[in-house]
N, C-alpha and C positions, 0 to 999 in steps of 0.2 A: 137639369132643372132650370128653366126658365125664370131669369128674375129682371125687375125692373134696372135695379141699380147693383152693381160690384165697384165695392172699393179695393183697392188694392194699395199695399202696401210694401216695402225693399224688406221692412225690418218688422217682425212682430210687434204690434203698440203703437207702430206708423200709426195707425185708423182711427186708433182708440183717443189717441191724443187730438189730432188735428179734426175729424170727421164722424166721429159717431154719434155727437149729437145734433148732425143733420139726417142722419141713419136712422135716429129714432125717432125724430121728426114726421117722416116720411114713410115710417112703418108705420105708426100710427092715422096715418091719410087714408092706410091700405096699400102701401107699396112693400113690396118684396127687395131684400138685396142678401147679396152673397157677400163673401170677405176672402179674400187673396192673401194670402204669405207669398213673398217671391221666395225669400230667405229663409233659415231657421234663425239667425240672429247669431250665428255660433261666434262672430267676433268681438260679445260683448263684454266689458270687463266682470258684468255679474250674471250671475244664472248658470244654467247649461242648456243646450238645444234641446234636452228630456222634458227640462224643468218650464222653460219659456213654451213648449209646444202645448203644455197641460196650464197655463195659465190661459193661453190664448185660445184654447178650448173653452175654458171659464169664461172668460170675456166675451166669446161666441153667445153663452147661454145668455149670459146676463143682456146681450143688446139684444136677442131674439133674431139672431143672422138664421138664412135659410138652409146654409152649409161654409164652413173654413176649411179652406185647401191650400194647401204650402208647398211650394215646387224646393227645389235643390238648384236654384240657382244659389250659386257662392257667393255668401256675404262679404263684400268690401273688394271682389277681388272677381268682382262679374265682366264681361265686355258687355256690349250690346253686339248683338249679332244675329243669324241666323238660327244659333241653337238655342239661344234664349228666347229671342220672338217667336219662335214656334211653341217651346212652352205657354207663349201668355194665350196664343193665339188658341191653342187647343181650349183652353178654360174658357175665352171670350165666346167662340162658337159654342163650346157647350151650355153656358146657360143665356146668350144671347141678351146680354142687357141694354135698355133704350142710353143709358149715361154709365160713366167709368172717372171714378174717383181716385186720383193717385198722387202719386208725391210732390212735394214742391220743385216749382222749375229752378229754383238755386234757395241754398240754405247753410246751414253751417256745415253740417256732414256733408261728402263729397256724392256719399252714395243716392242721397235723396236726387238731387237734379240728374245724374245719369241715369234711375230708374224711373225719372218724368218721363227724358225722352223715350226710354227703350218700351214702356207702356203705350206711348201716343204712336210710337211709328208699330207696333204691334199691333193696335186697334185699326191703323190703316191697313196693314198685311192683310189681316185676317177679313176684310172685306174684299180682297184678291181671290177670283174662282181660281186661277192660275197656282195660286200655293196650296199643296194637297197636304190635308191633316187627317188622324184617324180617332175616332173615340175608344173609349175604355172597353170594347167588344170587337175592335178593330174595321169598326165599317165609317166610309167615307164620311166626314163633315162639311156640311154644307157653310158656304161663306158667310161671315154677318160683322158688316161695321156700327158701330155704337153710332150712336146719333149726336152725342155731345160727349168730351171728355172736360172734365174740371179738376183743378189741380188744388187741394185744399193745402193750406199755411203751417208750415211747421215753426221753427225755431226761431227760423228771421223772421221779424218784420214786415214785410213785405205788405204792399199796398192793395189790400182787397177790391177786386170789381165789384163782388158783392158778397153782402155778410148773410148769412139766414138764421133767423132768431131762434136759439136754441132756450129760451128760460125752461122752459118748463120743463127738459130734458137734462140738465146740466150735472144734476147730482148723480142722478144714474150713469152717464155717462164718465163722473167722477170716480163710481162704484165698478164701472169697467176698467177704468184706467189701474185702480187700485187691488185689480185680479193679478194683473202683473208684481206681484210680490217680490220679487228676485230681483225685479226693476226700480222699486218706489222708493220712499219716505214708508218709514213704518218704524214705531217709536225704537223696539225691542230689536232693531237689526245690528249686526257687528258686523257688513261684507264692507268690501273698499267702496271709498267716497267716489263717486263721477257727477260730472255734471245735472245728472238727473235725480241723483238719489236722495239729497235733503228737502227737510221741508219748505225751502225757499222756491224750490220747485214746482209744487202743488201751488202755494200760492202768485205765482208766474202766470201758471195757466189758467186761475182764477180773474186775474190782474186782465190778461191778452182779452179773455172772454169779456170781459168788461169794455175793454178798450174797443174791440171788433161791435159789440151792441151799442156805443154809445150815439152814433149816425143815426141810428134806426128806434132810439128811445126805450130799448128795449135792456133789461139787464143780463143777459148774456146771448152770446152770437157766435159764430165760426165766421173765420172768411175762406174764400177762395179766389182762384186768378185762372182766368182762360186766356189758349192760344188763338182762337177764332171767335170771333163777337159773337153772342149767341139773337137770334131772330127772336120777337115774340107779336104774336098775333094779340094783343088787346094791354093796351098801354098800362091798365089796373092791374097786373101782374110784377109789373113794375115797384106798386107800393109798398 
């Protein structure tokens, strides 16, 4: 299936946290995107790989993704290489997207900045007629490089090239984050405490979206950070 945009992400709730409410942004223009699991998440201190795969189903419905597909790369304990690039590379040539939305290039987890790079040098491969892949019926796939890769802001900090104003998206995309149940803040829960799971959390990502929209005047925003300047043909695109 054919889509404008796939995001991808190492860890289930990658997307959902950093990037879905530019997904829904742009679904609503009329663009199409897909969502990527690299991982099942299995080295998380809460959930199970059962439990996280039927929440990120959920999460699927509620943004209105075109299709979620989850490879079996290993959580926490992947290389980057050849048998994982091929994995990305099969998904990229199959739905053929003009942009690819993936992890931060350095962050607090170690996993996120190694499945930056292993998705951008991925998107380069698979525009190689020379590396031979096959689809789900076993017939040749044809090459295709994404046109732009962006890498949306996770945990750190990190200084956005540009933000895209999410307001009107925010809560829904709030209502995605919170499908991850095994992962959140939720009054009634007794699992062990991590970094994510209190309420001080939610309102973090509340706090960042603020922070990211305040340039732009706007009340809430994502950022992201590119490895290649992106071109634009009319300077009001800009604004």
């Amino acid at each position: 299936m054919k889509v404008d945009i796939l995001a991808i992400g190492i860890h289930p709730d990658d997307v959902e946290l950093s990037a879905s409410g530019t997904l829904l942004r742009h679904a609503a223009q009329g663009r199409s995107f897909g969502l990527l699991d690299l991982s099942r998440g299995e080295l998380g201190t809460r959930g199970t790989p059962e439990i996280r795969r039927q929440e990120a189903e959920q999460a699927a419905k509620i943004l209105g993704a075109a299709f979620r597909e989850t490879l079996d790369i290993p959580d926490g304990l992947f290389v980057p290489g050849p048998e994982n690039w091929l994995k990305i590379i099969r998904v990229i040539r199959a739905c053929r997207p003009d942009i690819v939305l993936c992890n931060a290039p350095d962050d607090r987890h170690p996993d996120h900045g190694r499945a930056s790079k292993m998705v951008a040098d991925a998107c380069f491969y698979a525009g190689l007629a020379k590396i031979e892949t096959l689809d789900d019926r076993g017939e040749a796939q044809e090459k295709w490089r994404p046109e732009a890769i962006y890498h949306y802001i996770q945990d750190k900090q990190l200084t956005p090239d540009f933000v895209v104003d999410i307001s009107p998206y925010f809560h829904r995309k709030m209502e995605a984050i919170l499908a991850f149940r095994s992962q959140f803040y939720a009054p009634d829960d007794e699992g062990p405490e991590t970094p994510i799971s209190g309420k001080e959390f939610l309102d973090f990502m509340e706090a960042k979206a603020r922070v990211f929209a305040r340039p732009i005047q706007a009340q809430y925003a994502e950022g992201f950070v590119f490895s290649r300047a992106p071109g634009v043909k009319d300077l009001y695109d800009l604004i």
